[in-house]
Each structure stands twice: as structure tokens, then as C-alpha cells.
C-alpha positions in Angstrom: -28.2 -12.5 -33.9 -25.6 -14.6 -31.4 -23.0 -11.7 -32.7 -24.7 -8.6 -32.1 -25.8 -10.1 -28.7 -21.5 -10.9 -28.1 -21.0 -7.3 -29.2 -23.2 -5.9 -26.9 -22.9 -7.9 -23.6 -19.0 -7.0 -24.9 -19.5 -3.4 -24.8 -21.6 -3.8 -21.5 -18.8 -5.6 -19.7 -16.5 -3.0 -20.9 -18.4 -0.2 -19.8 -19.5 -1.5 -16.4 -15.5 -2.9 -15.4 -14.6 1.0 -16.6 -17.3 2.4 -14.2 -15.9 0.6 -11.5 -12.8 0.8 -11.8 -12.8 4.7 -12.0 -13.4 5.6 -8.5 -10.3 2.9 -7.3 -7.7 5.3 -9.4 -9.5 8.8 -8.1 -9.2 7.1 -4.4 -5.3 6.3 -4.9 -4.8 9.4 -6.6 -6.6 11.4 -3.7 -4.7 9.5 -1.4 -1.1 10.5 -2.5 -2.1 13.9 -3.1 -3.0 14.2 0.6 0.2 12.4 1.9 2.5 15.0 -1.0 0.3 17.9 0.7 0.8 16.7 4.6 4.5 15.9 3.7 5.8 19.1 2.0 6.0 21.9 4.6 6.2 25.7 3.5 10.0 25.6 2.6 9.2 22.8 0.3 11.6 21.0 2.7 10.3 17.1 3.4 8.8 16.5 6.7 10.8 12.8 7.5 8.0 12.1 10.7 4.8 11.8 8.7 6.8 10.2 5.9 7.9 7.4 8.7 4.7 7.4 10.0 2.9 7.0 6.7 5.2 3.8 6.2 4.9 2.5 9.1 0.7 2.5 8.9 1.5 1.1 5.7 3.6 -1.7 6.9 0.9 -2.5 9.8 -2.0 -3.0 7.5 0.4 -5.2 5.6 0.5 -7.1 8.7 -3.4 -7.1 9.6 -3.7 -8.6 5.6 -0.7 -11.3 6.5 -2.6 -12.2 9.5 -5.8 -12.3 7.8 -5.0 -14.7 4.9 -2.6 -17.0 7.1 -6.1 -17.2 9.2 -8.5 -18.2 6.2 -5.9 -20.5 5.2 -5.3 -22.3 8.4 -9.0 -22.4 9.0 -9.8 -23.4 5.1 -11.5 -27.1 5.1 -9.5 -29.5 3.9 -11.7 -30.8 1.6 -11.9 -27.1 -0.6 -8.3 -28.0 -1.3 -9.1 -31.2 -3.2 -9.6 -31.5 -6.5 -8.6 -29.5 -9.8 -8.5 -26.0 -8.5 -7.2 -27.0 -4.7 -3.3 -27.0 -5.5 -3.9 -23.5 -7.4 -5.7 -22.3 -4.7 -3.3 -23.1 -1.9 -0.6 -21.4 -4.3 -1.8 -18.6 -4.8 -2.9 -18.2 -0.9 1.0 -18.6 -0.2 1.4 -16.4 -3.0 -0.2 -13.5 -1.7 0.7 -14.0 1.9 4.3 -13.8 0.4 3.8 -10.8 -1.5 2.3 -8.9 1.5 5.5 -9.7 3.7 7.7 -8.0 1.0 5.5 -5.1 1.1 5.8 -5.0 4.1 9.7 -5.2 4.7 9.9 -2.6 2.0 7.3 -0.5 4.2 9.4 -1.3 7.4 12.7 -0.1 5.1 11.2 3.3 3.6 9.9 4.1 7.5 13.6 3.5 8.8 15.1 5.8 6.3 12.9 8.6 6.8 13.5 7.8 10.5 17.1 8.6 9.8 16.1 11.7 8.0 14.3 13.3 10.1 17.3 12.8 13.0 19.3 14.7 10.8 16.7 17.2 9.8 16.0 17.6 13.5 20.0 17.9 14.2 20.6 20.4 11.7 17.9 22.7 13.2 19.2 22.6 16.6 22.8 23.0 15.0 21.2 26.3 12.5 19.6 27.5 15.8 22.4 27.8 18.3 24.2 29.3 15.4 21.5 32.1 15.4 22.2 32.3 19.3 26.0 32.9 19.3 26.2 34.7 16.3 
């Protein structure tokens, strides 16, 4: 009986953790669909603005989340970091708030480079336009 109860609250767990997780991956997948739609102009040329500005967005929420977990942990009672867990706990708080700064620079890096990009896209317009003005 204690088997076939396992196998089912098994299958349950299963089913419900693939129920939730299902909307998450249509969410993200929405999401870069939408940013590959806004990005790609008619030429299939690579519109360097939204990409910077995608990347920076990215890099601010990055921030907000820094800013967020550096608050809980600063205003975390001392006493929740006693104990077994507490050292784990802490670690893992650091952990996270490290993870979301190298997101972040790597955010910060992609938005310079498109930055870049679209200064040369934009300089070899104006150069292809006067072109079409002398010639």
C-alpha cells in the first residue's frame, strides 16, 4: 500500500512541477522572439539601438535584484543566521548577489558593443548617403 501511495504522490509531483514549469519556458521563449522581431529590420540588417537598449534594461533590473538582496541581507536578524542552516544561508545570499553583478557587467558589456555598432551602422549610412548625393 505505502508503494502505490510513493508512486502516485510521485507521479503527482511530477505532473504538477511540469505544469508549472511550462508557462516559465513559453514566457522566455515569447520573450526572445519579440526582442529577434523588434531587432531585425526589413534588410535583415541588426538594429544596434534596441539591442543596447535591451541590455541595458537588462543590466538595470540586474541592479534593482543586487539592491534587493544586499537589502534583505543587511536587514536579516541576526539571530536567522544561527544555527545549522545560517552559514549556508549567508553563502548563498553572497552567492546570488555575486552572480547578479556578473550578469550584470556582461549586460553592461553586450550594451557597449552594440553601442559601438550602431555608431558604425549610423556612420556608414550617412557615408552610403552622401555617396547617393554626389554621385
Amino acid at each position: 500500500m505505502k508503494t502505490e501511495t510513493v508512486k502516485y504522490f510521485t507521479i503527482l509531483s511530477i505532473f504538477a512541477f511540469m505544469v508549472i514549469a511550462m508557462p516559465m519556458s513559453s514566457i522566455a521563449a515569447e520573450q526572445s522572439e519579440a526582442v529577434n522581431a523588434t531587432v531585425l529590420n526589413g534588410k535583415s540588417n541588426v538594429d544596434h539601438n534596441v539591442l543596447a537598449h535591451y541590455y541595458e534594461d537588462q543590466a538595470k533590473e540586474m541592479q534593482a535584484k543586487i539592491e534587493e538582496q544586499v537589502e534583505a541581507f543587511n536587514h536579516k536578524p541576526s539571530t536567522s543566521f544561527l544555527g545549522r542552516n545560517g552559514q549556508r544561508i549567508k553563502k548563498h545570499v553572497v552567492y546570488k548577489i555575486h552572480e547578479f553583478e556578473k550578469a550584470a557587467e556582461e549586460n553592461l558589456q553586450k550594451a557597449a558593443y552594440h553601442n559601438k555598432m550602431a555608431e558604425e551602422q549610423a556612420y556608414q549610412q550617412k557615408f552610403a548617403e552622401s555617396d547617393r548625393i554626389k554621385g
